[in-house]
C-alpha positions in Angstrom: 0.0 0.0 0.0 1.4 3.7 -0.7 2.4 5.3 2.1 1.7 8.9 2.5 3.9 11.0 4.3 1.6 13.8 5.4 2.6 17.4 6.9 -0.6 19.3 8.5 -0.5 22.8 8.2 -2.1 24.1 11.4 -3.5 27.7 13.2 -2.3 28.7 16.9 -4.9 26.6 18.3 -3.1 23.6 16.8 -6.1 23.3 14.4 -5.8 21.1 11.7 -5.9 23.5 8.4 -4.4 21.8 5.4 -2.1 18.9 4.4 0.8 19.1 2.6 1.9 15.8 0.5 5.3 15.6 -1.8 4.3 15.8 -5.8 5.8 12.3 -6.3 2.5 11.1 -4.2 0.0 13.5 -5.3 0.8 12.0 -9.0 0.5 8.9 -7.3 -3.3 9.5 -6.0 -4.0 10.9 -9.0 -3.2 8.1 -11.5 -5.1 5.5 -9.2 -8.1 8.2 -9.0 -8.1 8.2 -13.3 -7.3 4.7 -13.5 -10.6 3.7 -10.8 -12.6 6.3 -12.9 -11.7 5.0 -15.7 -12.4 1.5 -15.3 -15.9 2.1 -13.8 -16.4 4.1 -16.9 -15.3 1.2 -19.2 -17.5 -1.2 -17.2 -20.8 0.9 -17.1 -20.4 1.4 -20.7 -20.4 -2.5 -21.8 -23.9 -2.7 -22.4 -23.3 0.0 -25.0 -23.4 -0.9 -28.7 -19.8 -0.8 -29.9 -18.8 0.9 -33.4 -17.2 -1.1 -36.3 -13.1 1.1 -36.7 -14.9 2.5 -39.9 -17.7 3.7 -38.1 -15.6 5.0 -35.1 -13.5 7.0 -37.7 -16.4 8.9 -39.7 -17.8 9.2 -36.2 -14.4 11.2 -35.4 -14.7 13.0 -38.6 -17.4 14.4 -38.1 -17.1 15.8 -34.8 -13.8 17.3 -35.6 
C-alpha cells in the first residue's frame, strides 16, 4: 500500500488547516483516482453498442 507521508498545516490553536503531500504522491493519487474512474467508466459502458473502426473513424470526422 502507498504510504503517504503527510505534513498538517495548522493555526495557533493547533487546528488542523491543510495537508501538505510531496508531488511524487499526489501523482501517485491521482493516476489510481483516473485509473478507478476509468475502469468504472469502461464497465458501465459495456452494455453499450460498440462501433465497427470505420464507423468510429467517420464518427471522429465528423465531430472534428
Amino acid at each position: 500500500m502507498l504510504e503517504i507521508v503527510k505534513k498538517y498545516i495548522v493555526d495557533e490553536g493547533n487546528n488542523r488547516l491543510a495537508l501538505e503531500i510531496d508531488i511524487v504522491t499526489f501523482n501517485k493519487i491521482e493516476e489510481i483516482l483516473e485509473d478507478y474512474g476509468l475502469y468504472h467508466l469502461m464497465i458501465d459502458d459495456k452494455d453499450m453498442e460498440s462501433l465497427s473502426p470505420e464507423q468510429a473513424k467517420e464518427y471522429y470526422r465528423s465531430i472534428s
